[in-house]
C-alpha positions in Angstrom: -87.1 12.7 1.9 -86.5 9.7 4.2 -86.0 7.6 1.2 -83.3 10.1 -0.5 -81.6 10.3 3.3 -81.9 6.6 3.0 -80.2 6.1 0.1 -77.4 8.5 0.5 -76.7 7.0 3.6 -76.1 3.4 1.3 -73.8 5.2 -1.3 -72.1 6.2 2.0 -71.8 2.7 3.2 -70.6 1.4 -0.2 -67.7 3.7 -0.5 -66.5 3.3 3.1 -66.7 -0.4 2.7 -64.7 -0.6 -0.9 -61.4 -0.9 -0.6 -58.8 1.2 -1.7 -55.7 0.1 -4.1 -53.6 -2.0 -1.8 -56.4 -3.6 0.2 -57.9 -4.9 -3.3 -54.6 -6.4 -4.2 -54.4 -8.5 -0.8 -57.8 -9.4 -0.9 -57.6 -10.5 -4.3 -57.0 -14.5 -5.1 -54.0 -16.3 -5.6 -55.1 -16.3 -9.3 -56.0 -12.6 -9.9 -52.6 -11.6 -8.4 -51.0 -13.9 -11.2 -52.5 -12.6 -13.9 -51.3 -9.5 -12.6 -47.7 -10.3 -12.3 -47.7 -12.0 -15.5 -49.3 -9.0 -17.5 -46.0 -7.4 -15.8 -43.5 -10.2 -16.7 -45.0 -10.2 -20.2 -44.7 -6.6 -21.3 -41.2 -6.3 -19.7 -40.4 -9.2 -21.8 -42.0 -7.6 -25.1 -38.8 -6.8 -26.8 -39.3 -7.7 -29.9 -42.3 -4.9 -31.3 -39.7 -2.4 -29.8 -36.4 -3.0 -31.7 -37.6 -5.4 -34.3 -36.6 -2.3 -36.8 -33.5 -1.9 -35.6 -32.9 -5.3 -35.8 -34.1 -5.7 -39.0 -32.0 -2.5 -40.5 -29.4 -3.7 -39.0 -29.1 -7.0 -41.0 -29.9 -5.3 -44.0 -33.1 -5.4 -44.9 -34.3 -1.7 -46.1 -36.4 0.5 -43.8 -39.3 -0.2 -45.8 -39.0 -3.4 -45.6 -38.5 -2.9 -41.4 -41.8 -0.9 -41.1 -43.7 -3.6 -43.5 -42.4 -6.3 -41.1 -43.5 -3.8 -37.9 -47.1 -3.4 -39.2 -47.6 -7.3 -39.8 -46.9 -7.9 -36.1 -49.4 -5.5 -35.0 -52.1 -7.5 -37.6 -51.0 -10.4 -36.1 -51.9 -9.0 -32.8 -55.5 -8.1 -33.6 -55.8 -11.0 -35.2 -54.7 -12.8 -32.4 -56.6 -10.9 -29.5 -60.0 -11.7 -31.6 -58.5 -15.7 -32.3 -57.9 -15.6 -27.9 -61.3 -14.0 -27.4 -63.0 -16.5 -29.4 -61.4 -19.0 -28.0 -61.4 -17.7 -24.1 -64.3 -19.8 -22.9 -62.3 -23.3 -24.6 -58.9 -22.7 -23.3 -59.0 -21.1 -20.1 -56.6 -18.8 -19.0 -53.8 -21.4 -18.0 -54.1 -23.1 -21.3 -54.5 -19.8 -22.9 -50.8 -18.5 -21.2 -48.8 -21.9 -21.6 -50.0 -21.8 -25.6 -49.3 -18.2 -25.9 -46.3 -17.8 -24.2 -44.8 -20.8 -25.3 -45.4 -20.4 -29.3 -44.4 -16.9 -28.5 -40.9 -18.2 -27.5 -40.1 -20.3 -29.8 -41.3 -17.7 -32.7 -39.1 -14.7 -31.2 -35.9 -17.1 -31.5 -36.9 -18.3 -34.7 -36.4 -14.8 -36.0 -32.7 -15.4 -35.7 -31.8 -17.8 -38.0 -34.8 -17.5 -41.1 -33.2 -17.7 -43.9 -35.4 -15.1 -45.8 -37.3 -12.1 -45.5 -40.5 -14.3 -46.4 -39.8 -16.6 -43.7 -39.2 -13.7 -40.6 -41.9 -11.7 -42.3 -44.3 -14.8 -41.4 -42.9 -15.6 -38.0 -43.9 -12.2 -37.3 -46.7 -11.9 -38.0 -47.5 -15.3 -36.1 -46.0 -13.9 -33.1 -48.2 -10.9 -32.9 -50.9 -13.5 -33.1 -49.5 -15.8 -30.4 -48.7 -13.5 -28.6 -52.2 -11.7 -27.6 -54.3 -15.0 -27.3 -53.8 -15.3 -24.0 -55.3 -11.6 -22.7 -59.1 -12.5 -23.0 -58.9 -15.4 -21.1 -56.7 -14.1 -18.5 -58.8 -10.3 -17.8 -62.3 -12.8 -18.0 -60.6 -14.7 -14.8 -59.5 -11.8 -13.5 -63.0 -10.5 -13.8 -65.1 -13.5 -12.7 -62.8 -13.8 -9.5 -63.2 -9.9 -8.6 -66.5 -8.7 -7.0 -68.7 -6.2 -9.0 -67.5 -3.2 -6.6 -64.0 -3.9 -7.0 -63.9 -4.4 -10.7 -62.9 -1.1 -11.5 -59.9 -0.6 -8.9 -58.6 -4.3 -10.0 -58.6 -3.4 -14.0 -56.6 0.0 -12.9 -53.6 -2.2 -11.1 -54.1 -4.4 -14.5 -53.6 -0.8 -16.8 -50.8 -0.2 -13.9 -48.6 -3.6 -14.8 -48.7 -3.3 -18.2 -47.9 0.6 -18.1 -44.8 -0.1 -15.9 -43.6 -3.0 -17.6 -44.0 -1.0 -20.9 -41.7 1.6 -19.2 -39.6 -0.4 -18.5 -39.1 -3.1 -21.8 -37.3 -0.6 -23.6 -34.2 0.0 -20.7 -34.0 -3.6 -20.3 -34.3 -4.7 -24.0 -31.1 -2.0 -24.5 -29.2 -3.4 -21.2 -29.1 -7.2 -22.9 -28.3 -5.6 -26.2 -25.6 -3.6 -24.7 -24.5 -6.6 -22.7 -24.2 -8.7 -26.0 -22.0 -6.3 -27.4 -24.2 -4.4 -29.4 -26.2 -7.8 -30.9 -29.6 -8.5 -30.7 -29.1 -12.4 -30.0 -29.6 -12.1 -26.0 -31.9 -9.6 -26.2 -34.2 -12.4 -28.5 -33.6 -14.7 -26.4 -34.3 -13.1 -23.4 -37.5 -12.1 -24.4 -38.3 -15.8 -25.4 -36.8 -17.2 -22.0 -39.1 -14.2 -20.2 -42.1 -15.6 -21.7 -41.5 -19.6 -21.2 -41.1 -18.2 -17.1 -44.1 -16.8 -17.6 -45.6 -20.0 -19.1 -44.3 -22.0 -16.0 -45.4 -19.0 -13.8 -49.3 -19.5 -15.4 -48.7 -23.6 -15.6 -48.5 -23.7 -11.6 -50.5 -20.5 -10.3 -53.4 -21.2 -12.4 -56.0 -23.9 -13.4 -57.4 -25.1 -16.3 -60.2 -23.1 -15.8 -62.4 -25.4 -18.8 -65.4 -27.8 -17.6 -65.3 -31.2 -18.1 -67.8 -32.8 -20.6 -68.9 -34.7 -17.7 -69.9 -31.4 -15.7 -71.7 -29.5 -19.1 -75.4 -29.1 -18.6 -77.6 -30.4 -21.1 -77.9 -27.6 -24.0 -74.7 -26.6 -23.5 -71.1 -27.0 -25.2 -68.0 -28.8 -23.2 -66.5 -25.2 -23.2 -69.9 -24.1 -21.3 -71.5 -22.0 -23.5 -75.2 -22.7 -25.1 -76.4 -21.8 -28.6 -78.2 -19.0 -27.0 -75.4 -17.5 -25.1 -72.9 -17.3 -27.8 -75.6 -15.2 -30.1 -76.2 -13.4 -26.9 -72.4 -10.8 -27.9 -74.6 -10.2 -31.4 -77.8 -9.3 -30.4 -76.7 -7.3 -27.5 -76.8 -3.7 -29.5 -75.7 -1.4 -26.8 -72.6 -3.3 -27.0 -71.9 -3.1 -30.2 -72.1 0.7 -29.9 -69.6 0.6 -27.2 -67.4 -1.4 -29.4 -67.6 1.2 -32.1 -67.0 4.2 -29.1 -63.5 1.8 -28.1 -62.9 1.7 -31.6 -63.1 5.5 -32.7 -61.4 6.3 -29.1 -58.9 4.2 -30.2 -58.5 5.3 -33.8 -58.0 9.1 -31.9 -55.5 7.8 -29.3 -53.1 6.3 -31.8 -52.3 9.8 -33.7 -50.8 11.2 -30.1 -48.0 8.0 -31.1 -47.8 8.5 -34.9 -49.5 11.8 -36.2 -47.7 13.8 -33.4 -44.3 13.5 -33.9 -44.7 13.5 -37.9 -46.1 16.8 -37.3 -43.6 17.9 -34.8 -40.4 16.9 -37.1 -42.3 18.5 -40.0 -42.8 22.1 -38.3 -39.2 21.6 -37.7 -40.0 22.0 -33.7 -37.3 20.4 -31.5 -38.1 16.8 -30.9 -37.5 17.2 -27.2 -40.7 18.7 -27.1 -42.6 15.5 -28.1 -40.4 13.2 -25.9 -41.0 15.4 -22.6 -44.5 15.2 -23.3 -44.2 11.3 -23.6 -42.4 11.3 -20.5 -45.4 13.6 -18.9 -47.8 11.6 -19.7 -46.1 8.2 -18.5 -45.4 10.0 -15.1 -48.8 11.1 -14.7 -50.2 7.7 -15.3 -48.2 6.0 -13.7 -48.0 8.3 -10.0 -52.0 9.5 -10.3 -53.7 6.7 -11.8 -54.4 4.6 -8.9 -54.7 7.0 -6.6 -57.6 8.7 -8.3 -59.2 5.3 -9.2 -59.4 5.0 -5.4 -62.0 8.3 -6.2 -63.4 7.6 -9.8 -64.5 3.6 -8.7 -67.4 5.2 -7.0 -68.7 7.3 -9.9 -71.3 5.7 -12.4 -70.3 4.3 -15.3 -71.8 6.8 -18.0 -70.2 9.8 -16.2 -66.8 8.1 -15.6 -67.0 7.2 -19.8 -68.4 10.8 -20.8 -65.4 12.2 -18.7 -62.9 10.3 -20.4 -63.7 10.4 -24.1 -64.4 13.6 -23.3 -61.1 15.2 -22.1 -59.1 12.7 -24.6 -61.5 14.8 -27.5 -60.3 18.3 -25.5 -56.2 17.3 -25.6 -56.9 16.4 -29.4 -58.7 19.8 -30.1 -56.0 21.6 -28.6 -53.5 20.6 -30.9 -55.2 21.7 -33.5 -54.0 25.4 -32.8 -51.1 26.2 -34.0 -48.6 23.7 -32.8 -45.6 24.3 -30.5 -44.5 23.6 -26.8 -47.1 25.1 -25.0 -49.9 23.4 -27.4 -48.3 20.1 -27.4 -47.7 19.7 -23.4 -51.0 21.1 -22.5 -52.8 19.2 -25.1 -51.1 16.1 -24.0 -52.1 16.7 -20.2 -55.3 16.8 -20.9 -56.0 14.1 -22.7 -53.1 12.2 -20.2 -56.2 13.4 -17.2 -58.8 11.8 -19.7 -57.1 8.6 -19.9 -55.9 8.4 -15.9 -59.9 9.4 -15.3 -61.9 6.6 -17.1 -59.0 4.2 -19.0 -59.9 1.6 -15.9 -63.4 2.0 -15.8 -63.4 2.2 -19.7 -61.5 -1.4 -19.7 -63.7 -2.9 -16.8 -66.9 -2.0 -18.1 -67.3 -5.3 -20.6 -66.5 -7.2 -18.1 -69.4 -5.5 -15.7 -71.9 -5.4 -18.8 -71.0 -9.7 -19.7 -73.2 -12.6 -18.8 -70.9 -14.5 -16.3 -70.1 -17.5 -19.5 -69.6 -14.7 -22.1 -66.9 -12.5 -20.1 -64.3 -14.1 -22.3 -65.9 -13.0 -25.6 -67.0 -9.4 -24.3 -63.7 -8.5 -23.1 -62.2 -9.7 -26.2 -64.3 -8.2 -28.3 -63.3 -4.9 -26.6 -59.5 -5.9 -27.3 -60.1 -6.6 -30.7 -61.7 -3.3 -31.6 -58.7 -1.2 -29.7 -56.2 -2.8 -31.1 -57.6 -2.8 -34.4 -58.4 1.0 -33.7 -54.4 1.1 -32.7 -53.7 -0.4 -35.6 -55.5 1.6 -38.7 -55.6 5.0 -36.7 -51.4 5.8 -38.1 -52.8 4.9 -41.2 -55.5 7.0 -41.0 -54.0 9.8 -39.6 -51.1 9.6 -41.7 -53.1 10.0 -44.8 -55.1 12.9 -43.4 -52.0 14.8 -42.0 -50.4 14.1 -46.1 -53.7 15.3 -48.0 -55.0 18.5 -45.1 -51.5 19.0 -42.8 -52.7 20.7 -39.5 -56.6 20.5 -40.2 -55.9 16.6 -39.1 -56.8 18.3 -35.8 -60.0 19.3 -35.7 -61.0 16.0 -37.8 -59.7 13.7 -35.1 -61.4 15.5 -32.5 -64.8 15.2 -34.2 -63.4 11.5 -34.2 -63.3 11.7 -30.0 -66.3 13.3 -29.7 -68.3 10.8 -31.9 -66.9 8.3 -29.4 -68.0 10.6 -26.5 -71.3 10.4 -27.3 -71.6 6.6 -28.2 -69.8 5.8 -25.2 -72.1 7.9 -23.1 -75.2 6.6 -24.6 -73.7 2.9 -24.5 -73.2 2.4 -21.1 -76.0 0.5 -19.2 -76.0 0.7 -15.6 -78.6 -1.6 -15.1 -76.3 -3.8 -16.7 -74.0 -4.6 -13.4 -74.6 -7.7 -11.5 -77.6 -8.4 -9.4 -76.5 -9.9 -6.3 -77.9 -13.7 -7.2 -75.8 -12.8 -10.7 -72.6 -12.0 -9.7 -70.0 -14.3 -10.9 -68.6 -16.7 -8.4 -65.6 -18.4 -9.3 -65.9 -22.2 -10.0 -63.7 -25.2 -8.3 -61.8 -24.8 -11.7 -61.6 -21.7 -11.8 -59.3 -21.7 -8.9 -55.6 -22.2 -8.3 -54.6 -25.1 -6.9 
């Protein structure tokens, strides 16, 4: 009894003492708050995924042609959160941004003067690549200079800059087209002058971040990382299940942006319907996420997860009855409370369940199966909603709760830091 009165007392403690949103964000480093800011500058700046059809159609090209060129960007993408995962523990997340952002520019610009459909269809796809290789690198700093206990509230601000600055991409994207007299020239180049500031932003606010072959330990590459620890991502199973719950969560998550409004239009049920339960959903995130965070950071992992995946599985279920307004905002609030729930503790959890050297990898690992999840699940669902209409329902819910159950059963709360493991950021690590 004295133990359990002991121990409550400690869980007590440990939620007095963590801080809350805006005390995490002071308290944070001079480099955590830049990767912050620049996640914002970043997806303000990401123009080009959003009108690159209406460009397109508008200089010709056929709407087939459009959407082809829309899906190689997002391959590019995947391909390019795996190449910046791979290559997280290498660059560093300064030498990560300044490559990124910088080939990022000068490929969004390029798009303007190709002479051929071959030519943009390739510069597309190698700015969704460029574009991405910087996000592993930049969430495993993030991670390393964040302390266990705050993990959690830090990767919420981090799902809060990129949910605002994709909010608001699309009004400033249309206020430089508008501006240009209905052209798309300033609104390219805007997007490629965004991301060189955010290249100069990264150049000053952050290190290299990579050892020097002088400093590397015997056994060990110049990038840090010994044979052992880079086979340590494979052989860790639990992992890999995870990976496969992100992926199948993923998969589900996508058909609330592609199946959903095919559906709608189909049943001939006023589009308004959809949008206002877009706009839902982006006000609820954005006003409740943080503030529940401040609530969820103390849960454990496995509930937070279950809870999550969960609900998301419950909003997909509920469309499957037969679809109108009421099914399609209640459906989309529940899953919305799903994501607001877990979506932080979901994203921070590799970094929690990494060896210190290996955050890079884990994290991108993650990326690489929800944006490849993001990237098949239209195709999927698209398919399923031609060959069984409204039945796609109850198939993509067995989808969610598949990756309820691996998620659950993934997590491994053992897995967070000891105190003599936690990771303490490096002289290189930090800004100058």
């Amino acid at each position: 009894m004295t133990e359990k009165t002991g121990a409550n007392e400690e869980d007590a403690r440990d939620q007095r003492e963590s801080p809350g949103v805006w005390t995490a964000f002071r308290e944070s480093s001079l480099a955590v708050k830049a990767v912050l800011a620049g996640v914002f500058i970043n997806r303000v700046g990401g123009f080009l995924q959003i009108f690159l059809v209406l460009y397109l159609t508008a200089e010709g090209y056929s709407s087939k042609d459009a959407a082809l060129a829309l899906g190689v960007y997002g391959a590019g993408a995947v391909v390019g959160v795996l190449i910046g995962g791979l290559l997280a523990g290498r660059l560093g997340a300064r030498n990560a941004t300044v490559l990124s952002m910088t080939s990022t520019a000068v490929l969004v610009v390029s798009v303007l003067y190709l002479p051929t459909y071959q030519t943009v269809l390739a510069a597309v796809a190698l700015c969704g690549l460029a574009s991405q290789i910087y996000r592993p690198a930049s969430a495993a700093l993030m991670a390393n200079l964040t302390p266990d206990d705050q993990q959690i509230m830090v990767f919420a601000m981090y799902r809060f800059a990129l949910n605002v600055g994709a909010i608001a991409a699309p009004l400033v994207g249309f206020g430089l087209y508008r501006v240009n007299g209905d052209s798309y020239t300033l609104l390219f180049w805007g997007e490629a002058l965004i991301a060189l500031g955010y290249a100069a932003f990264a150049r000053m606010a952050l290190s290299a971040g990579k050892a020097r072959a002088s400093d590397t330990k015997p056994g060990e590459t110049q990038s840090g990382e010994s044979a052992p620890q880079r086979s340590a991502l494979l052989r860790d199973y639990r992992f890999g299940v995870y990976l496969f719950a992100a992926l199948f969560g993923s998969i589900v998550y996508a058909q609330t942006q592609s199946t959903l409004p095919l559906e709608v239009s189909a049943e001939g049920i006023n589009i308004f319907w959809y949008t206002l339960a877009v706009s839902v959903n982006g006000l609820i995130v954005i006003v409740c996420e943080l503030p529940l965070t401040k609530i969820s950071q103390y849960w454990r992992y496995r509930v937070t997860v279950g809870l999550s995946y969960g609900l998301i599985a419950m909003g997909i279920a509920l469309y499957g009855l037969p679809l109108g307004p009421a099914v399609i905002i209640c459906g989309t609030v529940v899953w919305t409370m799903g994501e607001i729930i877990g979506g932080p503790a979901v994203f921070s959890y590799p970094a929690v369940a990494s060896p210190p050297r290996l955050r890079g990898q884990y994290i991108g690992s993650f990326q690489f199966m929800w944006a490849l999840g993001a990237a098949v699940g239209p195709v999927i669902g698209g398919i399923l909603l031609g060959r069984i209409g409204h039945s796609v329902w109850p198939v993509m819910a067995c989808f969610a709760v598949l990756s309820t159950v691996l998620g659950v059963w993934s997590v491994d709360e053992s897995k967070k830091s000891a105190p003599e493991d936690k990771a303490v950021p490096e002289e290189s690590e930090l800004p100058r």
